[in-house]
C-alpha positions in Angstrom: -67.9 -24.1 -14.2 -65.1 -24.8 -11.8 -62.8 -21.7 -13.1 -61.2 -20.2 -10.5 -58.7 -17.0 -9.6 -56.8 -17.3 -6.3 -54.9 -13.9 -5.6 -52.6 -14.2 -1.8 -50.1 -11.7 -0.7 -47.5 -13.2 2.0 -44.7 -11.4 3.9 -41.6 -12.6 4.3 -39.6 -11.6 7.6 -36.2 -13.3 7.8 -37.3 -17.0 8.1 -40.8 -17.2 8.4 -43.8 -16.5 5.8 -46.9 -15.0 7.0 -50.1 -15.2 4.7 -51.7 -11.4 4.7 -54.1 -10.5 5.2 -54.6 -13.3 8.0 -58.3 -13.9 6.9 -56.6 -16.0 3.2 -56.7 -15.7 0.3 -59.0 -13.8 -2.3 -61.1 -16.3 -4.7 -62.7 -14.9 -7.6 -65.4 -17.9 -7.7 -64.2 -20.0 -5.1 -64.1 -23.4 -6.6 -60.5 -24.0 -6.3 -57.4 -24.0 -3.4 -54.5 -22.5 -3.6 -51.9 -25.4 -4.3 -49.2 -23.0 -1.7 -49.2 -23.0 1.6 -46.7 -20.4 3.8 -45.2 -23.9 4.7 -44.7 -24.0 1.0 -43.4 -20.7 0.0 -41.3 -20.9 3.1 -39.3 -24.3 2.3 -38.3 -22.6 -0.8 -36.7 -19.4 0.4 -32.9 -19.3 0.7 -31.2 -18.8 3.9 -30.5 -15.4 5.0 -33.5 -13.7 2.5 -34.5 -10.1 2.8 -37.4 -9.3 4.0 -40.2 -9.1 0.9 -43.3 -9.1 0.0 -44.9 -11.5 -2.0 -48.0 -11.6 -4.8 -49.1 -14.8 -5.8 -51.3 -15.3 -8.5 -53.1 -18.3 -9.2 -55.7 -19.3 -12.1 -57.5 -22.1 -12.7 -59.1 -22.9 -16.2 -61.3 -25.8 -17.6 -60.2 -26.2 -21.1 -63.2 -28.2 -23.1 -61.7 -30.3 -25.9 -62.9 -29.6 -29.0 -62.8 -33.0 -30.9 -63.0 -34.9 -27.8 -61.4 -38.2 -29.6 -63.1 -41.1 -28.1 -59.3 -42.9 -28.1 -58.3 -40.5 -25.4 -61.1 -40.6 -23.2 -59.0 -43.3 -20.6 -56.5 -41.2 -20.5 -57.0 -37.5 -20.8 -60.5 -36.2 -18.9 -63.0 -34.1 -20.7 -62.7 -30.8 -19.0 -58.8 -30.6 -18.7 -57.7 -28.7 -15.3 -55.3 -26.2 -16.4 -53.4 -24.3 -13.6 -51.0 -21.4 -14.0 -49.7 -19.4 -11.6 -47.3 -16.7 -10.9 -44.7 -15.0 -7.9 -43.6 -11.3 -8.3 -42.5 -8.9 -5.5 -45.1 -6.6 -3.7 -43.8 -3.5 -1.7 -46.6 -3.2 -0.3 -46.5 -6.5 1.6 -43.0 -6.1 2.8 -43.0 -5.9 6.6 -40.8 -3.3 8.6 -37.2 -5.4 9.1 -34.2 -4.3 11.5 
């Protein structure tokens, strides 16, 4: 199975996003990469944010078809890559701002 859950907390200080802790991101089976990057997060902020922190939640599923119709075979692969992910505030992550 390539199933995967990606869990990364970033901070946010005025204009720059730092991934924490340093060492990544957490991977529950480690078969998949996060699709952000700080880079990312950080081209998406809006001038003059508070300081926050950040919980990003990623999962990865392999959905099998069923029926797996032969007519679909060129165009829709047998697993299908599902991603979901999600953003929500963390406290806990937010750095100490002046």
């Amino acid at each position: 199975a390539v199933d995967d859950v990606i869990v990364t907390v970033y901070s946010v200080s005025g204009s720059s996003v730092v991934s924490r802790p340093t060492s990544g991101p957490y991977h529950m089976f480690n078969n998949q990469t996060s699709v952000f990057t700080p880079a990312k997060l950080q081209s998406q902020l809006v001038s003059g944010a508070p300081c926050a922190g950040i919980l990003l939640v990623e999962v990865d599923y392999n959905y099998h078809q069923v029926l797996a119709l032969p007519w679909l075979a060129p165009f829709v692969p047998d697993p299908v890559l599902l991603r979901a992910y999600t953003i929500m505030p963390l406290s806990a992550a937010e750095p100490v701002c002046s």
